[in-house]
N, C-alpha and C positions, 0 to 999 in steps of 0.2 A: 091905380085905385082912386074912384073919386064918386061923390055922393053928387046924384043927382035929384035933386027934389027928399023924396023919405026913400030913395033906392040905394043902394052901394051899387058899384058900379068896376069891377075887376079886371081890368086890362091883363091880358096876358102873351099880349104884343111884344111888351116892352122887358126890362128886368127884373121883373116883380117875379117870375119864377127862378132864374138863378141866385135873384139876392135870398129866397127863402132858405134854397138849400144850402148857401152860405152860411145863412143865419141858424139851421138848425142843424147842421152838422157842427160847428164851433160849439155852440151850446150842449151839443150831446158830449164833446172831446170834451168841454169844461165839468161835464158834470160826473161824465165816469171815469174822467184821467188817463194820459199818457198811456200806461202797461195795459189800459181795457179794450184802445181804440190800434194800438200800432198793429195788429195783426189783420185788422180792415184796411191798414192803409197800405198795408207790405203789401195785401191780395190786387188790390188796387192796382198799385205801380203794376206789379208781375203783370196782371192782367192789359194794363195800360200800353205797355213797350209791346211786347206780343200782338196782340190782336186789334190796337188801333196805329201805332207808330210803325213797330213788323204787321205789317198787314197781311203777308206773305206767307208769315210764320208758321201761324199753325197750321195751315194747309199744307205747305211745303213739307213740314213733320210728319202728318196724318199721310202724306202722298208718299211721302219717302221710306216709313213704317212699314206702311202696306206693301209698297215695291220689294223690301228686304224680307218678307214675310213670305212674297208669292217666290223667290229664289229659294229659300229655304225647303216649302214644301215641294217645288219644283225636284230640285235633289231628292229628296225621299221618294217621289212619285209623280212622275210628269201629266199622267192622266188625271189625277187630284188639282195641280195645276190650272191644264187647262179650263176645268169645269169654275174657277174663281171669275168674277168681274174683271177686265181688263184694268191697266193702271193708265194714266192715274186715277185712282178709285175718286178724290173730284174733281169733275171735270171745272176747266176755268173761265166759269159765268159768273155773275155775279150773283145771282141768288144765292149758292150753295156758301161759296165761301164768307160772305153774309153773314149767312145763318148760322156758319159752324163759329166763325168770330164772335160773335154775340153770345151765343150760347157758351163758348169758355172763358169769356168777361163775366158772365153770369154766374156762371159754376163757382170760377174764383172768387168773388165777390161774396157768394152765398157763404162757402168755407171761409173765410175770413173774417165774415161781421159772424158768423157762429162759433168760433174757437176765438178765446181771449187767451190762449199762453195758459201757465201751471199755474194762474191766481183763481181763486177759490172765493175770493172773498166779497165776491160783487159787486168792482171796483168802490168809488169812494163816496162815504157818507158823506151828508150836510152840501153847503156849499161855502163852506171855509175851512182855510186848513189848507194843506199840501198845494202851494204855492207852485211849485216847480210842473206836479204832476199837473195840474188844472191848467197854467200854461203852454206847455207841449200839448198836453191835449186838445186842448184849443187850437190852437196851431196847427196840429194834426187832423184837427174837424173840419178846419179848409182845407189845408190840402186834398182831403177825400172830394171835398164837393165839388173842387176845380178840378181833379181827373173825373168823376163821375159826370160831371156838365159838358168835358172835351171828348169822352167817349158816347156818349146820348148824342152828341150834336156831329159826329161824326158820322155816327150809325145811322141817324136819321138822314145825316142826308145823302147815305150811297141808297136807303129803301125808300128818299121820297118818291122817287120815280114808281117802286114796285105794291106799294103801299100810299093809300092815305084814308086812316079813320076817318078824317074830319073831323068836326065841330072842336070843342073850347083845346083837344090833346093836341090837335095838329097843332094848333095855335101855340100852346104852350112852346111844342116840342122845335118849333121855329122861330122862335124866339129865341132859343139858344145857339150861343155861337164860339166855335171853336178858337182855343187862344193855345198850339201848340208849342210856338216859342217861351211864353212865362210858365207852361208846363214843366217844360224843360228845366228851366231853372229852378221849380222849385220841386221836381225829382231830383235832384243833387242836390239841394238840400237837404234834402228828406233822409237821404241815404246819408249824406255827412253828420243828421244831429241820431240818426240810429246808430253809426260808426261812433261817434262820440259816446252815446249814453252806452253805449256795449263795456268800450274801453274803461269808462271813469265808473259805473256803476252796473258794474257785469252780475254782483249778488244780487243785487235788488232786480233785476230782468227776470231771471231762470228763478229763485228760491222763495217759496209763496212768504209774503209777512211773518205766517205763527210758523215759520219752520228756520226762519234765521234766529241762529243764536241772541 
């Protein structure tokens, strides 16, 4: 980002789109708190190990599903059977499993940043106060934006070949670059400070504010 004459001028070559979503996920973790945001970042991981780490995964599930579905009706009815698509229902190009990757990164994603847990209460007022909460959630507001930047930068680049918008999205969209090993580490993280906050602070997860004694 740089001013040229009376122009701004917005490179999006370089880091100026994953520093944003750093910077606006923290900022959203600090502002609705820890219990508002951990269920966007659970859908995350799930979503993360499955469909860009198991890469495999879902399809392997969807193929093996379908396979134990066609023996079943096979048994009741072998001419019902035959009449099904051959297995495995996807076949192994890369477009289909692709798209079916992406599309349940998506789904989970969607279900996760829409259910916040049994709180009622809109996560948290002001911007002071609840020290703890605004913390983690912070914390938790990166973590989302470093799995969301390593699954975008991943996805984009098994479909640059099959795809390319062009103009300022490609640009964006390649700028981004995958960092699976500090993923790593900070998915166990993530799972040891939810294993912790379960243990040490199990009412305050599950029981809304106005319902604990």
């Amino acid at each position: 980002m740089r001013f040229e004459g009376d122009q701004l001028i917005i490179d999006l070559s370089g880091p100026l789109v994953a520093l944003l979503l750093y910077g606006g996920f923290t900022l959203y973790g600090w502002a609705r708190g820890f219990r508002q945001i951990v269920t966007l970042a659970g859908a995350l991981t799930l979503g993360y190990l499955l469909t860009v780490r198991g890469d495999g995964a879902v399809v392997a599930l969807v193929n093996g599903t379908y396979a134990a579905a066609v023996r079943v009706v096979g048994m009741l009815g072998p001419g019902i059977a035959d009449t099904l698509p051959a297995t495995p229902l996807i076949a192994s190009s890369l477009e289909a499993p692709l798209l079916l990757r992406a599309l349940v990164f998506g789904i989970l994603v969607a279900v996760g940043g829409s259910y916040d847990g049994p709180w009622n209460d809109g996560g948290l007022r002001g911007l002071v106060g609840d020290a703890q909460q605004r913390m983690l959630g912070a914390g938790t507001g990166f973590y989302c934006a470093l799995l969301l930047i390593n699954a975008l930068a991943v996805f984009w680049g098994a479909a640059r070949t099959l795809i390319d918008p062009g103009g300022p999205l490609t640009t964006a969209l390649d700028s981004l670059r995958p960092n699976p090993d500090v993923a790593a580490v900070f998915i166990m993280t993530f799972v040891g400070v939810v294993i912790f906050v379960v243990i040490t602070r199990f009412n305050r997860l599950v029981v809304p504010d106005d319902g604990r004694d």
